[in-house]
C-alpha positions as CSV (number, residue, x, y, z in Angstrom):
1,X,127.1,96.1,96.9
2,X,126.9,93.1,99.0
3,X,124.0,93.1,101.7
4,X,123.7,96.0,103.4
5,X,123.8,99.8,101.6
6,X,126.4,101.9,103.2
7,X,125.0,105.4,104.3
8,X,126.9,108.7,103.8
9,X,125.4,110.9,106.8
10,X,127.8,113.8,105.5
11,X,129.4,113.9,102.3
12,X,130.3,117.8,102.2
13,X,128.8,120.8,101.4
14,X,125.7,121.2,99.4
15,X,121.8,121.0,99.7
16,X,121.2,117.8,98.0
17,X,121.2,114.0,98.6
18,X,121.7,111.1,96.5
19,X,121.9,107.3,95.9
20,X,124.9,105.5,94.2
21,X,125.9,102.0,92.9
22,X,129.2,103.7,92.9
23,X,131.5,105.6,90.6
24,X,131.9,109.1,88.8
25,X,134.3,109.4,91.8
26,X,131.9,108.7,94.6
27,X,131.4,105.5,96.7
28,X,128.8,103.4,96.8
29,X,125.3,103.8,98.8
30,X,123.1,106.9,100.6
31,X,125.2,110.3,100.5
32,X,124.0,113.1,102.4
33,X,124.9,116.4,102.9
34,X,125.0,120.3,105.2
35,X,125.1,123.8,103.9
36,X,124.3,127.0,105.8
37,X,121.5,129.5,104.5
38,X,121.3,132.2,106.3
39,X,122.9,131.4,109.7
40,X,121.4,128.1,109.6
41,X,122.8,124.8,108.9
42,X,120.8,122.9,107.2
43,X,121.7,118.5,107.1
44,X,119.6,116.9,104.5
45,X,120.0,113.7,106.6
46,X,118.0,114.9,108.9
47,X,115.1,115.0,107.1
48,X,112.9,111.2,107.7
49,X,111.3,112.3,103.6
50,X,114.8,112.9,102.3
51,X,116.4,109.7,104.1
52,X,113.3,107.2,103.1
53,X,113.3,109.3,99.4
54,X,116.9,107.9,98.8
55,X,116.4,104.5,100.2
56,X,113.7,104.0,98.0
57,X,115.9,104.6,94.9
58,X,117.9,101.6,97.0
59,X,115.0,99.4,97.0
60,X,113.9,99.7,93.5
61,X,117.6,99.5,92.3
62,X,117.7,96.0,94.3
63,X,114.1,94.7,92.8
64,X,114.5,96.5,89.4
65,X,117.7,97.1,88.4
66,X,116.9,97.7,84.5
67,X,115.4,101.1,85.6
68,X,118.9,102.6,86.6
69,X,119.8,102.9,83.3
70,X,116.6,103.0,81.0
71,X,117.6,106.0,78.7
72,X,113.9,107.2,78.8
73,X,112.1,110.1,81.1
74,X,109.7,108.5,82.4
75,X,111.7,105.6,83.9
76,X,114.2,108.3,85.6
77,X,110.6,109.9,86.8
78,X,109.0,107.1,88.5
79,X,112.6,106.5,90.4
80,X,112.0,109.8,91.6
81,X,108.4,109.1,92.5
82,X,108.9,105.8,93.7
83,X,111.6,107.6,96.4
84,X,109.1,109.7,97.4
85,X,106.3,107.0,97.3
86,X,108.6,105.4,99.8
87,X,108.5,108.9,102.1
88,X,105.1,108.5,102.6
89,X,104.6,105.3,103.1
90,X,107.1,104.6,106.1
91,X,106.1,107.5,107.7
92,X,102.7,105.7,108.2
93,X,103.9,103.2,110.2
94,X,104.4,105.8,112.9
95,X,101.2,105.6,114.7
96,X,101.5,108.7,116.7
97,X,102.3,110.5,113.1
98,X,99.2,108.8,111.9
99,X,96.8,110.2,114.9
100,X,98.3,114.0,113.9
101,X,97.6,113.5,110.6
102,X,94.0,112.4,111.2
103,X,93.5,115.5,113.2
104,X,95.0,117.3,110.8
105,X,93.1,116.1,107.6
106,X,89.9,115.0,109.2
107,X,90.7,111.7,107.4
108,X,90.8,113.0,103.7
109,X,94.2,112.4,103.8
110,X,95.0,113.1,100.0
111,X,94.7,117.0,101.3
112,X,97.5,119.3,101.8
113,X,99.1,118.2,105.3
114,X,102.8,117.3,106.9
115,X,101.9,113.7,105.3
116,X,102.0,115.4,101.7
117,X,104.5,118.7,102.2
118,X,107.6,116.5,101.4
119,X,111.5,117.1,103.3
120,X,110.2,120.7,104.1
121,X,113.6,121.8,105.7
122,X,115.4,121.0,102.3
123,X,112.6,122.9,100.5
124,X,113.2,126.1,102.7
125,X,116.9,126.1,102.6
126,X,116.7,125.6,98.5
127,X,114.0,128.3,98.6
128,X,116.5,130.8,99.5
129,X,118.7,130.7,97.0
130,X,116.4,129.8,94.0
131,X,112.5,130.8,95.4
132,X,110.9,129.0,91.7
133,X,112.9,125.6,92.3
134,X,110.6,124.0,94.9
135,X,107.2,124.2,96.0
136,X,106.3,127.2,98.4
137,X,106.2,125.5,101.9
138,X,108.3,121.9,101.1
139,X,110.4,120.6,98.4
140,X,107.3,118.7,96.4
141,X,103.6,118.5,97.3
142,X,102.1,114.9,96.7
143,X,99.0,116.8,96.8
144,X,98.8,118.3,93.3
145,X,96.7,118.7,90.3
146,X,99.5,117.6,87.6
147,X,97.8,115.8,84.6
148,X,99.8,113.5,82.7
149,X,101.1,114.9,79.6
150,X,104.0,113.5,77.1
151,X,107.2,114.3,78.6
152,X,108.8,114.8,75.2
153,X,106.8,117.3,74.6
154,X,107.2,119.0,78.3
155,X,110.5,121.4,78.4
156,X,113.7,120.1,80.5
157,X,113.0,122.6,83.3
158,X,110.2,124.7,84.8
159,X,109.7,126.7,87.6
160,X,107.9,124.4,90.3
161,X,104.7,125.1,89.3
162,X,104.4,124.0,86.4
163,X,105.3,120.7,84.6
164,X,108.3,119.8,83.0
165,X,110.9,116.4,81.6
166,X,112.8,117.1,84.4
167,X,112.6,113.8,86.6
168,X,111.4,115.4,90.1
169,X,109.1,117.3,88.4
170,X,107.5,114.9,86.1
171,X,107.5,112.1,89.1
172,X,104.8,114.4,91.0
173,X,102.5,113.1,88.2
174,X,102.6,109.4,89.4
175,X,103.1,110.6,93.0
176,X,99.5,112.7,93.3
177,X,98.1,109.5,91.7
178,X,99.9,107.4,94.5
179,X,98.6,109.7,97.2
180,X,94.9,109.5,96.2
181,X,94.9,105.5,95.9
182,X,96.2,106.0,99.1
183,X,93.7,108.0,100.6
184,X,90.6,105.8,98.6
185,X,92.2,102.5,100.3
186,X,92.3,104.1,103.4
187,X,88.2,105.2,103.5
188,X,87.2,101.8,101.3
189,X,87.9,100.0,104.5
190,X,84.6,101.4,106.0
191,X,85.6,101.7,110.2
192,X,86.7,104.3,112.6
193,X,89.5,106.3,110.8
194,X,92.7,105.0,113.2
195,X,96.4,105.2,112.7
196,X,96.1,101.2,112.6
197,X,93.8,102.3,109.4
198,X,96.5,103.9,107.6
199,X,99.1,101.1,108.3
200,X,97.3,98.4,106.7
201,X,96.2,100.6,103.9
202,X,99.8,101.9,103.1
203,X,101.3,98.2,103.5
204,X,98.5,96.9,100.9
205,X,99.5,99.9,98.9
206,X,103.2,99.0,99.0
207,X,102.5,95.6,98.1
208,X,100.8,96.2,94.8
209,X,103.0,99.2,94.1
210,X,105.7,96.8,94.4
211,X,104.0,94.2,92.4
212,X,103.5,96.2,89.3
213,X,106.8,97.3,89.4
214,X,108.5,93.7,89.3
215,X,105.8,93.3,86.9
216,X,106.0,96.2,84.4
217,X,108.2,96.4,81.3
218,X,110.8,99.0,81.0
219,X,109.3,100.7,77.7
220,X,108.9,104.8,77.2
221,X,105.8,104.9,78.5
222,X,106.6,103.0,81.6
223,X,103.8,105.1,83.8
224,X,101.2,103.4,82.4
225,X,102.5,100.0,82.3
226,X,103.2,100.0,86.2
227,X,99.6,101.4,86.7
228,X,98.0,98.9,84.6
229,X,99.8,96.0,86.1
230,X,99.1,97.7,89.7
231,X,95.4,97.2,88.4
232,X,95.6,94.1,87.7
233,X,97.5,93.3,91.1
234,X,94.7,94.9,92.9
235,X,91.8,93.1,90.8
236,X,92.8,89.6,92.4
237,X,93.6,87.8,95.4
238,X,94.4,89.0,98.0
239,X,92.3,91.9,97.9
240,X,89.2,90.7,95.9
241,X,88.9,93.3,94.2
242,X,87.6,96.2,96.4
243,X,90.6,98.3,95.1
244,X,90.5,97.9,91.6
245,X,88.2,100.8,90.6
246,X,89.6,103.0,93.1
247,X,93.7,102.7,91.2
248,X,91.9,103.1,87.7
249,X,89.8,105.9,89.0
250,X,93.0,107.7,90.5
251,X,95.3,106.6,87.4
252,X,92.3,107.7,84.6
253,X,91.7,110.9,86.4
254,X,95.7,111.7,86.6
255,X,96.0,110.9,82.5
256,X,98.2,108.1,83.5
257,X,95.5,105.4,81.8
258,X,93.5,106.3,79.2
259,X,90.1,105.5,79.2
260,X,90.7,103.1,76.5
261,X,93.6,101.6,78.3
262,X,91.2,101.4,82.1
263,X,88.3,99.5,79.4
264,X,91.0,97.3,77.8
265,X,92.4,96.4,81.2
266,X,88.6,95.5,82.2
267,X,88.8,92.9,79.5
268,X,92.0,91.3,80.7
269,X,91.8,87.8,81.9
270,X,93.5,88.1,85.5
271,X,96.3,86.2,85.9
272,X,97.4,84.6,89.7
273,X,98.8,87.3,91.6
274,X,101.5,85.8,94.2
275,X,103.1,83.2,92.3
276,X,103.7,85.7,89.1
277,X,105.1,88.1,91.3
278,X,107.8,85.5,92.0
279,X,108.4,84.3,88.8
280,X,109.0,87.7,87.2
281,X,111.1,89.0,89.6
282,X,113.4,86.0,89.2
283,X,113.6,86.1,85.6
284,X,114.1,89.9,86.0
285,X,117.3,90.2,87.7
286,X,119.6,89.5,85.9
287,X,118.2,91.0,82.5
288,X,120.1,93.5,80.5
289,X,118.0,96.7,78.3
290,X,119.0,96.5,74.7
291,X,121.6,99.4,73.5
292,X,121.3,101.8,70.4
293,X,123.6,103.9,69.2
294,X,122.5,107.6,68.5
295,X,124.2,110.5,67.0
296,X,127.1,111.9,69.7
297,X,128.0,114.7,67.7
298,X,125.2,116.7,68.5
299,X,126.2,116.9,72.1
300,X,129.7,118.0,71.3
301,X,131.7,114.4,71.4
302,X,134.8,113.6,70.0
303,X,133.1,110.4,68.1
304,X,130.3,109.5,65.4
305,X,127.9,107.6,68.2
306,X,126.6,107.3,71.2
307,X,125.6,103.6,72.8
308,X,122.2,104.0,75.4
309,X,120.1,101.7,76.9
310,X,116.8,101.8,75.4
311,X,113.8,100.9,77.4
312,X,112.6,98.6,75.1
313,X,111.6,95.4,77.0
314,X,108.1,93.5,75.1
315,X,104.9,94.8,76.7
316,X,102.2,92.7,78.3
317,X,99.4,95.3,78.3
318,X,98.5,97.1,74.9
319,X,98.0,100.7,77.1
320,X,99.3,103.9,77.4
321,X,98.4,107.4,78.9
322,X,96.0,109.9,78.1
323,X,96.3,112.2,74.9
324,X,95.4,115.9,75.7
325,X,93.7,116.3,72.8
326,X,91.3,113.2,72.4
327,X,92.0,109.5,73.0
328,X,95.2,107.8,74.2
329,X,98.6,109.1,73.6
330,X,100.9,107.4,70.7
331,X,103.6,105.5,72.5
332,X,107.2,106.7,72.0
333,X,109.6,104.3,69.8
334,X,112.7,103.3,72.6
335,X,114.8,105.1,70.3
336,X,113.0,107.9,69.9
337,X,112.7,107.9,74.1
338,X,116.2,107.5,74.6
339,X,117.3,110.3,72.2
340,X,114.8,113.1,74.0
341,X,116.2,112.0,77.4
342,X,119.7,112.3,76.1
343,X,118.9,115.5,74.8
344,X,117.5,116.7,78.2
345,X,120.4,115.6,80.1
346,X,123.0,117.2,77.8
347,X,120.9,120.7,78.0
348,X,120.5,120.3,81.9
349,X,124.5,119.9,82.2
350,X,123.9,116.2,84.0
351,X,126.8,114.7,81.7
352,X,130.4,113.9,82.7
353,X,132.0,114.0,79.3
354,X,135.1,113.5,80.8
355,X,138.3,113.3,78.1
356,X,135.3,112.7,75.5
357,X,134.5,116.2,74.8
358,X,135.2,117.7,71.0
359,X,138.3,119.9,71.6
360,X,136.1,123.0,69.8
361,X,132.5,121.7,70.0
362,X,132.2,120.1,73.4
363,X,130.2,121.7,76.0
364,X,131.1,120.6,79.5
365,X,128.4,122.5,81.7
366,X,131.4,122.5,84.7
367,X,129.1,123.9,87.8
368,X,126.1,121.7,87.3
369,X,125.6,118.3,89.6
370,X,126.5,115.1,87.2
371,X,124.0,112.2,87.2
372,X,125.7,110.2,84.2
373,X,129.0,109.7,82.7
374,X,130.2,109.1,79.3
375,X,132.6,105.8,79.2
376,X,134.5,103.8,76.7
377,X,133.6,100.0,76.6
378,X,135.1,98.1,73.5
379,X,136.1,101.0,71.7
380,X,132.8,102.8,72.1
381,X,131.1,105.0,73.8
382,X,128.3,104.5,76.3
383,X,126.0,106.5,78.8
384,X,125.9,105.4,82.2
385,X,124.1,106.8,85.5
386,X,126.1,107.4,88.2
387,X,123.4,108.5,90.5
388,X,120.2,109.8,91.7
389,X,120.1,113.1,93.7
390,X,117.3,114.9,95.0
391,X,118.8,118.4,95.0
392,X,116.5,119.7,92.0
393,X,119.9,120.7,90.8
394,X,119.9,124.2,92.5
395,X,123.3,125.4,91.5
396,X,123.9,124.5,88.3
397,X,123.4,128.0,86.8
């Protein structure tokens, strides 16, 4: 896409947003969109969350590019939470937002306040038509009490309070974590609560969030790997180690880490921090997942198999989430990972099946928003994203 991400301000009617590399009929880059609700027009552009939500799924597209792809729910998740990671962080660098929200929150700023209500406008226009589809005063809360559970076992959709596999609302998992590190950075500096405060703790923030991402392996159960390596981050220079308990306290308490997985990382020799960085996101770039084929019948396709990307890149850290019955969770075979995200996304209606639907058995779902696409590559068939959208899908039943 060259070096600069073109930016849709209005792409038509709808209550949704999204972010393309292109294709399934749209162009590349940032769409937005209007509808009117009740006399009202509503622009999701408008809306600083909903603009800095989408050009986060920019920015990790650029510095992770495996993600876009990964066949598994938790990658699709963390895209999600990673857009709205990047919400609240460059609203922080407003210093007159900063002073509101310090008399807002008294400095406690992982409470309910405008910093964690997320693109509000969007929420209450979506509200009307489908009240259970977003929280009750925004569109997500990064101020919630969601404990980490496995996705697969979670169901595709939910109303919004409760969990499900459903990207958005399996991301707030990772986001509330996100949002309490935040707020621990922010008092572990030990002055005056200022707007100046919140800037440098949200840019240290940013820079370890983005360091265990260029550092984590795309693997099922990708949440832990990006804490644990956000851990590590935080245990060595240039911070010295003043934020490492409070990320494993916020990631332990969340189910994200285990407390096996927080006492093996303890263990871990750490490795230099800024040169790593470097080096993996160099030898990242141009990396390609591995593809499996799974059963396409199922799914109502006019052929034998499906070709995915699997998330199955070799992991550094021997971790993984919290169990809900006792101990750490049992990771999640990439195949196994890519064939309950298929699942989800055929049950949800996010599949253009295009010409590739069985004549009798296909199902073609034709009112709901389309994320991926089914192509033909070398005689086969193969599932490809097309986008990310932030519309909670509000039409498509």
């Amino acid at each position: 896409m060259g070096k600069f991400l073109p930016v849709h301000v209005d792409s038509g009617v709808d209550l949704n947003a999204f972010y393309t590399r292109g294709g399934g009929g749209e162009p590349p880059g940032l769409h937005f969109f209007h509808e009117a609700v009740t006399g009202r027009v509503y622009f999701s552009g408008e809306s600083p969350d909903v603009a800095c939500h989408e050009m986060g799924h920019g920015v990790l597209d650029a510095i992770r590019p495996q993600l876009f792809d990964a066949q598994t729910i938790e990658a699709a998740a963390f895209h999600e939470s990673f857009g709205d990671m990047s919400a609240l962080l460059s609203v922080l660098q407003v210093q007159s937002f900063g002073q509101a929200l310090l008399n807002e929150t008294g400095g406690t700023i992982n409470h309910a306040s405008r910093l964690s209500r997320l693109a509000e406008q969007l929420g209450a226009a979506i509200r009307v038509q489908h009240p259970d589809a977003v929280d009750r005063d925004c569109l997500r809360n990064a101020c919630n009490s969601f404990f980490y559970r496995d996705p697969q076992t979670l169901p595709p959709s939910a109303p919004a309070s409760q969990l499900s596999s459903e990207p958005h609302s399996f991301s707030r998992v990772f986001t509330g974590a996100f949002l309490d590190a935040l707020a621990g950075i922010f008092r572990v500096q030990g002055k005056t609560p200022s707007p100046e405060g919140l800037v440098k703790a949200s840019q240290e923030l940013g820079q370890i969030l983005v360091g265990g991402v260029l550092g984590a392996p795309v693997v099922p159960d990708y949440y832990s790997q990006v804490a644990a390596h956000m851990v590590q981050i935080a245990d060595g220079a240039p911070f010295g180690r003043k934020y490492r308990d409070i990320l494993k306290s916020c990631f332990v308490r969340r189910g994200i880490l285990s407390l096996q997985a927080a006492a093996t990382l303890s263990s871990v020799k750490r490795r230099i921090v800024g040169s790593s960085v470097r080096l993996e996101r160099a030898g990242s770039e141009g990396r390609k997942l591995p593809t499996a084929s799974i059963s396409a019948a199922q799914y109502g396709l006019n052929r034998a198999a499906l070709k995915v990307y699997t998330a199955g890149e070799p992991k550094r850290f021997a971790v993984t989430s919290s169990s809900l019955t006792l101990g750490p969770v049992e990771p999640r075979s990439p195949q196994n990972a890519a064939e309950s995200y298929t699942e989800d996304l055929f049950q949800r209606g996010h599949v253009d099946v295009g010409a590739h639907a069985h004549r009798v058995a296909g199902l073609t779902h034709p009112f709901s928003f389309k994320t991926h696409m089914i192509v033909e590559e070398n005689g086969e068939l193969l599932l490809k994203r097309t986008t990310f959208d932030c519309g909670f899908d509000h039409k498509g039943n």
